[in-house]
N, C-alpha and C positions, 0 to 999 in steps of 0.2 A: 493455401495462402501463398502468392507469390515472393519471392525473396525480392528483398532490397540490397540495391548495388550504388556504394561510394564513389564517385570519380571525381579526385584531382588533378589538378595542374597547376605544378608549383617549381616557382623559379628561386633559389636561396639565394639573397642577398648578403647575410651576415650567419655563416658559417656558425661562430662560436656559437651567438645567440640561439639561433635553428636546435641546435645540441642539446639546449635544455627542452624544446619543445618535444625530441629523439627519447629525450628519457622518461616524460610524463605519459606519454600518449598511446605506450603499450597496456597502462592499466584500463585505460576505459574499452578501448578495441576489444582484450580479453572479458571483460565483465559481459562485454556485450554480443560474443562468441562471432568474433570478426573471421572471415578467411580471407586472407589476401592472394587473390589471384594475378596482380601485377603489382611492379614497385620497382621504379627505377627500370633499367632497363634501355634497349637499344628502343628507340620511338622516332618515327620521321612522322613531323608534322604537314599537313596536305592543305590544310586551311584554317582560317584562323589565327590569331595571337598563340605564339610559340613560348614554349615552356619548359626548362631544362629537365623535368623528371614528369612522370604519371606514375598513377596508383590507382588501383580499382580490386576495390575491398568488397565481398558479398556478407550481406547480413540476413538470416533468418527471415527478417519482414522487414518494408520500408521503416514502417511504427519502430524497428530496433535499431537501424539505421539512424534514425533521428532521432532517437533517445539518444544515443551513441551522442552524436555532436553536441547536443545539448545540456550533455550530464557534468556534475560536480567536476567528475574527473577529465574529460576532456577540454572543459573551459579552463582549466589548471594548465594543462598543456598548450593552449590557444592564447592564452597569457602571454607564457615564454614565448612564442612563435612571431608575436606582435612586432613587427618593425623590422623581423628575420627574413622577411620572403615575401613574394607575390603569389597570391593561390587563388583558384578559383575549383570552388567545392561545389558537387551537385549528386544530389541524393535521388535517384528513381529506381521504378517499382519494377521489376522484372518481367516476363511474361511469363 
């Protein structure tokens, strides 16, 4: 089965707020046996709407990957984050 891979790009607007999204969002990743293979980081953007940070997190299967976002525990963390930052999330399936 192919792994599924998370990729954001996310710009923080309101620092404090972001923080409570920081503390919620390690519970669902671990439930859902997340590796994060990027996070923050030196990134030049080539095209496209630019983004102060990326992250690309591999998951087991796409199917865990979207539980992942979709679960109890990360909607809890996506709460907090609300009104904290610009992001655009995109979940696909590996080869």
């Amino acid at each position: 089965m192919p792994k599924g891979y998370w990729i954001a790009s996310v710009t923080i607007t309101d620092a404090a707020r972001y923080a409570g999204y920081q503390r919620h969002a390690p519970a669902a990743f671990a439930k859902y046996g997340a590796k994060f293979l990027a996070r923050g980081g030196d990134a030049q953007t080539l095209e496209g709407a630019e983004f102060e940070r990326h992250v690309v997190i591999e998951f087991g299967s796409k199917e865990d990957a979207l539980a992942c976002y979709h679960s109890a525990e990360y909607r809890t963390a996506r709460d907090r984050r609300a009104g904290a930052c610009e992001a655009r999330i995109v979940i696909v399936e590996g080869l």
